[in-house]
C-alpha positions as CSV (number, residue, x, y, z in Angstrom):
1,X,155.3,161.1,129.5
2,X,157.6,162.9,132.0
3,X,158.3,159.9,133.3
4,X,160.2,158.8,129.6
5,X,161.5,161.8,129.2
6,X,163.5,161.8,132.5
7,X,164.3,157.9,131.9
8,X,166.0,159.1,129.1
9,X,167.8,161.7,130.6
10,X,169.0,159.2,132.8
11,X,170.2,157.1,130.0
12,X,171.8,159.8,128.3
13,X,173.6,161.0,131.5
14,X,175.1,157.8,131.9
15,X,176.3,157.9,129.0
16,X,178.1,161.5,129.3
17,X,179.5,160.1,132.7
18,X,181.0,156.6,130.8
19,X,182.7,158.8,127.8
20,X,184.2,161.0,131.2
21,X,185.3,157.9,133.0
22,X,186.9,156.6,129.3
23,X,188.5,160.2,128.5
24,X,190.0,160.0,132.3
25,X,191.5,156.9,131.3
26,X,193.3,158.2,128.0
27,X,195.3,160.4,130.7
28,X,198.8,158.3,131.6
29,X,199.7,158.1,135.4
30,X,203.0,156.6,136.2
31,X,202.9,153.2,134.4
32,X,201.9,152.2,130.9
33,X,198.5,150.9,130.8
34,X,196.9,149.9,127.6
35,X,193.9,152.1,128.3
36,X,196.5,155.2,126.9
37,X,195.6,154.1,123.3
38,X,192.1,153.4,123.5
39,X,191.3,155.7,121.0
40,X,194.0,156.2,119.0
41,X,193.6,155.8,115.2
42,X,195.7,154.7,113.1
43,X,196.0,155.7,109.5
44,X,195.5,152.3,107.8
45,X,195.7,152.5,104.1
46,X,194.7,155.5,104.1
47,X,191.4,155.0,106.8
48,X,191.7,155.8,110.5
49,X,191.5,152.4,112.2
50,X,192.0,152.3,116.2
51,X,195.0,150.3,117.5
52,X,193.0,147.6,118.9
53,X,191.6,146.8,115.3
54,X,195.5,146.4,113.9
55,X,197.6,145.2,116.9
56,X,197.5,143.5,120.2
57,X,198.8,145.3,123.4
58,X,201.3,143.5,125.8
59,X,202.1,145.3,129.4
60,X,205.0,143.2,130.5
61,X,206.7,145.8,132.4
62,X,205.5,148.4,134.5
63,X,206.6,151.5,132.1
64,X,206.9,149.4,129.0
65,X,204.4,148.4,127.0
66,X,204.5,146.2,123.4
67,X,202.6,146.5,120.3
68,X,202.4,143.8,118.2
69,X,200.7,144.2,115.0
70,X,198.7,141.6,113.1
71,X,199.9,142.9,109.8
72,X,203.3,143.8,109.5
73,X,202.8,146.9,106.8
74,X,200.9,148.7,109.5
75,X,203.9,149.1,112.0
76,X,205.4,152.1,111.0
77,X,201.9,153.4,110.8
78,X,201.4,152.4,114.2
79,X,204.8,153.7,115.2
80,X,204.1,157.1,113.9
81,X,200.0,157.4,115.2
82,X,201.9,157.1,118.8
83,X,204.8,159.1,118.2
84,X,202.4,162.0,117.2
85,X,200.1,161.1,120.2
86,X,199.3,164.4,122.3
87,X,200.6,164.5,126.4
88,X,202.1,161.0,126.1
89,X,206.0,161.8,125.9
90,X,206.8,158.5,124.6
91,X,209.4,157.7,122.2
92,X,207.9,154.4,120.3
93,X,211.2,152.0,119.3
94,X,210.5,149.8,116.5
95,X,212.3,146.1,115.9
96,X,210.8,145.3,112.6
97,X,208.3,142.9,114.4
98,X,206.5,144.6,116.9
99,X,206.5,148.8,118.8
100,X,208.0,149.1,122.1
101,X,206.9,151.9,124.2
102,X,209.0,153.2,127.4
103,X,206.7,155.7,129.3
104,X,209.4,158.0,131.0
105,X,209.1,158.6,134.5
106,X,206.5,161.6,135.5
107,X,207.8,164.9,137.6
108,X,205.9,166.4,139.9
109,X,205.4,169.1,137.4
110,X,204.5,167.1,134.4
111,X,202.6,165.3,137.4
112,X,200.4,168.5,137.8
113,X,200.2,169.4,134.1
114,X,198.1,166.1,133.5
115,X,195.7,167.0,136.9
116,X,194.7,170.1,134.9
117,X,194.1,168.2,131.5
118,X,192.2,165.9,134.0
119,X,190.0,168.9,135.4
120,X,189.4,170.0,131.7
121,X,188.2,166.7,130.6
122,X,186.1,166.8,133.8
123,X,184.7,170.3,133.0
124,X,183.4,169.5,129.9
125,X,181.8,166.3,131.3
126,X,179.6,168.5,133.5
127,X,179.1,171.1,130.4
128,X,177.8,168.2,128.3
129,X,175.6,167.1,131.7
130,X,173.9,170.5,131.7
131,X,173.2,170.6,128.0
132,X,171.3,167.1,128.2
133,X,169.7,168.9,131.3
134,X,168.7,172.0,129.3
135,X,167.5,169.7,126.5
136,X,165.2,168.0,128.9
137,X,164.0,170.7,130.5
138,X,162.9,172.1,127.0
139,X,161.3,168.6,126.6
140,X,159.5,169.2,129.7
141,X,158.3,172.7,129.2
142,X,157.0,171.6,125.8
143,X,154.6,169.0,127.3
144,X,153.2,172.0,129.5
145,X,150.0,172.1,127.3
146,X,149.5,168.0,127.7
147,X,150.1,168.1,131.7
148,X,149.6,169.5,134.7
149,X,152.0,172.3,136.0
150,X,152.5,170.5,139.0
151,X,154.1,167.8,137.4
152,X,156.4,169.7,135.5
153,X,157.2,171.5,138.4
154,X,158.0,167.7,139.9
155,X,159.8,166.4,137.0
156,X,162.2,169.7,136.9
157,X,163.1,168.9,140.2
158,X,163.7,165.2,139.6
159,X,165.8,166.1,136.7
160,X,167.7,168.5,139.1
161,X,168.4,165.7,141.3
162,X,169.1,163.0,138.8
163,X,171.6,166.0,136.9
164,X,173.3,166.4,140.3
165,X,174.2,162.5,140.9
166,X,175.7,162.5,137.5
167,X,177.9,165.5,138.5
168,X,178.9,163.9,141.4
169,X,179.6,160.7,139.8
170,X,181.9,162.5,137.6
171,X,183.2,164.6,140.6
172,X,184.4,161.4,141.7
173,X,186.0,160.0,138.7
174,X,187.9,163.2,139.0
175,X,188.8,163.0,142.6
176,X,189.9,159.1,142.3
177,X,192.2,159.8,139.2
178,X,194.1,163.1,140.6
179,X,194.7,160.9,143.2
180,X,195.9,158.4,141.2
181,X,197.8,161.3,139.1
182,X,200.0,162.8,141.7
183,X,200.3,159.1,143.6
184,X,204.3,159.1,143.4
């Protein structure tokens, strides 16, 4: 029984790390990557659809990036969803056929503004960590009457140690992409 119940903390964990890793990703460093818009909807007749649903993404220059959608009516949807995109400072151009993004260059300031978003996103990776964790360890203390207090004793400290890799996996993810943030 403790056994399945710290499996599944496990699981769940993983899964908090992968959304951090993913919401990291949303944060632009110096070039366009399609990764920006991997959750950005777009209102498509009237029903948020994400960008990879409506339009292909093409990175043929370093700062640039093209959006070409599969149904013509949805560009200046498109075109608007990523003009109204949060921390992206991009100004969309549209030729009638397809979006053309232009990141701008970063500044060391703008630079340090997106390392605090980063440590944000990464803060509230390890908050949702320790609610899983407190979850558990109500799970745990609820099989009290079934089990020995030995092994709940054991299995609190196993969920400890399995709660502390995932904060240092997502101590890590933070680390790597500052890096890759302030990387001129």
């Amino acid at each position: 029984m403790i056994a399945d119940v710290l499996a599944d903390a496990t699981d769940r964990m993983g899964r908090a790390v992968e959304a951090a890793k993913e919401d990291f990703a949303t944060v632009r460093t110096g070039r366009a990557n399609p990764q920006l818009f991997q959750r950005l909807l777009v209102d498509y007749y009237g029903t948020p659809t994400p960008l990879q649903q409506l339009a292909s993404l093409a990175n043929p220059e370093a700062r640039t990036l093209i959006v070409t959608p599969y149904d013509k009516s949805a560009l200046k949807a498109i075109e608007e969803a990523i003009r109204e995109m949060p921390n992206l400072g991009a100004n969309p151009t549209n030729d009638g056929t397809l979006v053309r993004i232009t990141m701008p260059e970063l500044t060391q300031e703008r630079r340090k503004e997106y390392v605090k978003i980063v440590r944000t996103k990464g803060e509230d990776a390890k908050v949702r960590l320790r609610g899983i964790r407190r979850q558990v360890k109500d799970d745990l203390d609820a099989l009290r009457d079934e089990v020995g207090e030995d092994d709940i004793v054991r299995g609190e400290k196993e969920l400890d140690a399995i709660t502390k890799a995932h904060v240092e996996k997502i101590d890590e993810a933070l680390k790597h992409k500052e890096a890759e943030l302030l990387e001129v």
